[in-house]
N, C-alpha and C positions, 0 to 999 in steps of 0.2 A: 102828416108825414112829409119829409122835405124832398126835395126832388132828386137828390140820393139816396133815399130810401130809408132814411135816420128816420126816427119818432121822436115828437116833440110832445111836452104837454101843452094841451090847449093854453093859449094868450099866454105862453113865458118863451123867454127866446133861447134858441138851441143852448144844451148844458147848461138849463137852470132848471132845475126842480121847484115845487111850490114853496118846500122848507127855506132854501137856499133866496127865493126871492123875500121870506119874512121870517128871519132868522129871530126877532125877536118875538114871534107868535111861539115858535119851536120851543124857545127856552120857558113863556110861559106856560106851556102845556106841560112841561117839565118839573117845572116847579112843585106839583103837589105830589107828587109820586116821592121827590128829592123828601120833599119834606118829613110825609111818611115812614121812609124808612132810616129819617134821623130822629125819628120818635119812638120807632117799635122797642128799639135798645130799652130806651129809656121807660116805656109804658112797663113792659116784661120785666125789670130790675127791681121798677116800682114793687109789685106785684111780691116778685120773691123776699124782697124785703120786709113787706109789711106782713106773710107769713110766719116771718123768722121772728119779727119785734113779737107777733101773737103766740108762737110757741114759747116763747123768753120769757112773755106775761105769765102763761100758764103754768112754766114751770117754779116761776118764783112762790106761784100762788100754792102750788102742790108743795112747797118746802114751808108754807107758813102752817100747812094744815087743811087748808081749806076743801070742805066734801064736795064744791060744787067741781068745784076743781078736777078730782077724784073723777066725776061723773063725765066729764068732758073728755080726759084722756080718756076713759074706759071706750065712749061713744067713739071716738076717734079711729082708736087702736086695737079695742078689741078681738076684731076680725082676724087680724095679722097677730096678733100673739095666739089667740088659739090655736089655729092653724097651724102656726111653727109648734107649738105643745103639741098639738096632734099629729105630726111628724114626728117627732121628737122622742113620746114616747110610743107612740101606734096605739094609742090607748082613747077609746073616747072621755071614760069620765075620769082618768088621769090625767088628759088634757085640760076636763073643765074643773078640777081641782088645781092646778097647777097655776091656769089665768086668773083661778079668785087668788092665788097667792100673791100671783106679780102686783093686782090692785092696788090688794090691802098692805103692802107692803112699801107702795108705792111713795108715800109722805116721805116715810122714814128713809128713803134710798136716794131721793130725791136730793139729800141733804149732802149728797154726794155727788152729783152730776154737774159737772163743769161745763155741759154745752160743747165738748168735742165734738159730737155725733147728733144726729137727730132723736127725738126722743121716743121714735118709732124704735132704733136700733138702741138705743139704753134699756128699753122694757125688756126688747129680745133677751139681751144680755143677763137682765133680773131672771129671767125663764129658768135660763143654762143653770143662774145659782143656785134656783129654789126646786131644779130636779131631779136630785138623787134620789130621795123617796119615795117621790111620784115614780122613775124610773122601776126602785122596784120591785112597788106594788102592783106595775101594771105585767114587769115580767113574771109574778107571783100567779095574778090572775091566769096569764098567758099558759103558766105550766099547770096547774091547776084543771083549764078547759082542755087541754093534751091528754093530761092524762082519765078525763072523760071521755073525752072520742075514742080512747085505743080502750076502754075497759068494757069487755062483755056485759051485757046484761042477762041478769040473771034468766029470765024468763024466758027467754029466746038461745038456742042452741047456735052457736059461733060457728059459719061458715067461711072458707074462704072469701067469698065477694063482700061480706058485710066487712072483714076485718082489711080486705084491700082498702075498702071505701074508708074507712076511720083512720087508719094509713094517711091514706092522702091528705083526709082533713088535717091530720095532727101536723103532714109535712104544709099547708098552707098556712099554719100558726106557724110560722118560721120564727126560730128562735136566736136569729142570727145574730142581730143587733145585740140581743140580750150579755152576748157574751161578752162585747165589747168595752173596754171603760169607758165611764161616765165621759172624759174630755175629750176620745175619741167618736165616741158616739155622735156627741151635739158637733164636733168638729165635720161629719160626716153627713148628717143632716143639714149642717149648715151651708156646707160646701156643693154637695152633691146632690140633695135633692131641691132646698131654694138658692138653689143656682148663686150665691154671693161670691162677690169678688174673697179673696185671700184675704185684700185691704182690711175688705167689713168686717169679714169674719172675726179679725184680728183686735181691732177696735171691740168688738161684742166679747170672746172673748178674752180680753185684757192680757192678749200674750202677742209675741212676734209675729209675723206673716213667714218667718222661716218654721216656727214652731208649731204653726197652723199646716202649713204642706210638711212638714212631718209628721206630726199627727194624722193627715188626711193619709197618707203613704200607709201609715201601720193599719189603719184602721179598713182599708182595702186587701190588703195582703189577707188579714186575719179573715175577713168575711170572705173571702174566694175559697180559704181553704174550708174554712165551716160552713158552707155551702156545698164543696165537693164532701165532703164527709157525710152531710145527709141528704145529699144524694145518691138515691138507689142507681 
């Protein structure tokens, strides 16, 4: 400390710091950090590219025919199309009927896909085409198991509490979705329950992002009120 009471650092003289006395030590300490983050750009772009060339391989290879091919998307994507099927229709084996469809339909679809989108959101899309049926066999089932819960058995004399309790099951089979059209519906699910943008939606399926939030619009309205309706 000087005899004004400044602090100094040891063997450099008043206002020099150690950097300032070896300015070019400073910069090379610099250097590898600099470096670093003019490569990360570049490591990362690498990376997303070389995913994009292997999806482009894959899908050419799915437009030639090829099963292995088949096998790969299936390993890939399957997870994520079931899932959206099992949303879609609230149905377990209408779900697992509906992803063998996307599969095996997959070559033949394939011969269509221009590569706007990923080919995660193309299968989605195959989903939405190949589920009216599935849609409504599962709402078939759906009313089916209803009207077993709300029917007496014979054997047993119908009390109040048993027919409250079949009540409520029938209203936990909600049949709300059901009512809804098919473009409203996947519009609804697609929107509302896996959270996609409008954009995606829109891309998936093959209509405007105005006609997407219109569709999302009706498809809300209708379920508030078929919801107030069966509810007691």
């Amino acid at each position: 400390m000087d005899r004004d009471g400044t602090e100094r650092s040891a063997g450099f003289p008043p206002g020099q710091t150690p950097g300032a006395a070896h300015p070019e030590r400073a910069v090379e300490r610099s250097r590898p950090m600099r470096a670093i983050a003019l490569v990360m750009p570049f490591l990362f772009s690498r990376g997303a590219e070389r995913a994009q060339d292997e999806e482009e391989a894959l899908v050419e290879r799915l437009r030639r025919g090829d099963a292995a091919a088949v096998g790969e998307a299936y390993d890939k994507h399957y997870a994520a199309v079931r899932g959206f099927a099992r949303r879609l229709t609230g149905d377990d084996a209408a779900a697992e009927d509906l992803a063998h469809d996307v599969f095996v339909s997959l070559p033949q679809a394939a011969q269509r896909f221009r590569g706007g989108s990923s080919l995660k959101t193309f299968l989605i899309s195959i989903a939405v085409n190949h589920s009216r049926h599935h849609l409504r066999g599962a709402a078939r089932r759906r009313a089916a198991m209803e009207r077993l819960a709300l029917e007496p058995e014979e054997h047993d004399a119908p009390s109040p509490e048993r027919e409250a309790g079949r009540a409520a099951l029938a209203q936990a089979l909600n049949r709300a979705l059901d009512a809804l059209p098919d473009a409203q519906r996947a519009t609804f699910v697609l929107c509302e329950v896996e959270e996609r943008s409008a954009r995606e939606v829109s891309e998936i399926l093959g209509v405007p992002e105005a006609t997407v939030r219109t569709r999302l619009f009706h498809a809300k309205q209708k379920l508030r009120t078929l919801l107030e309706e069966r509810t007691p």
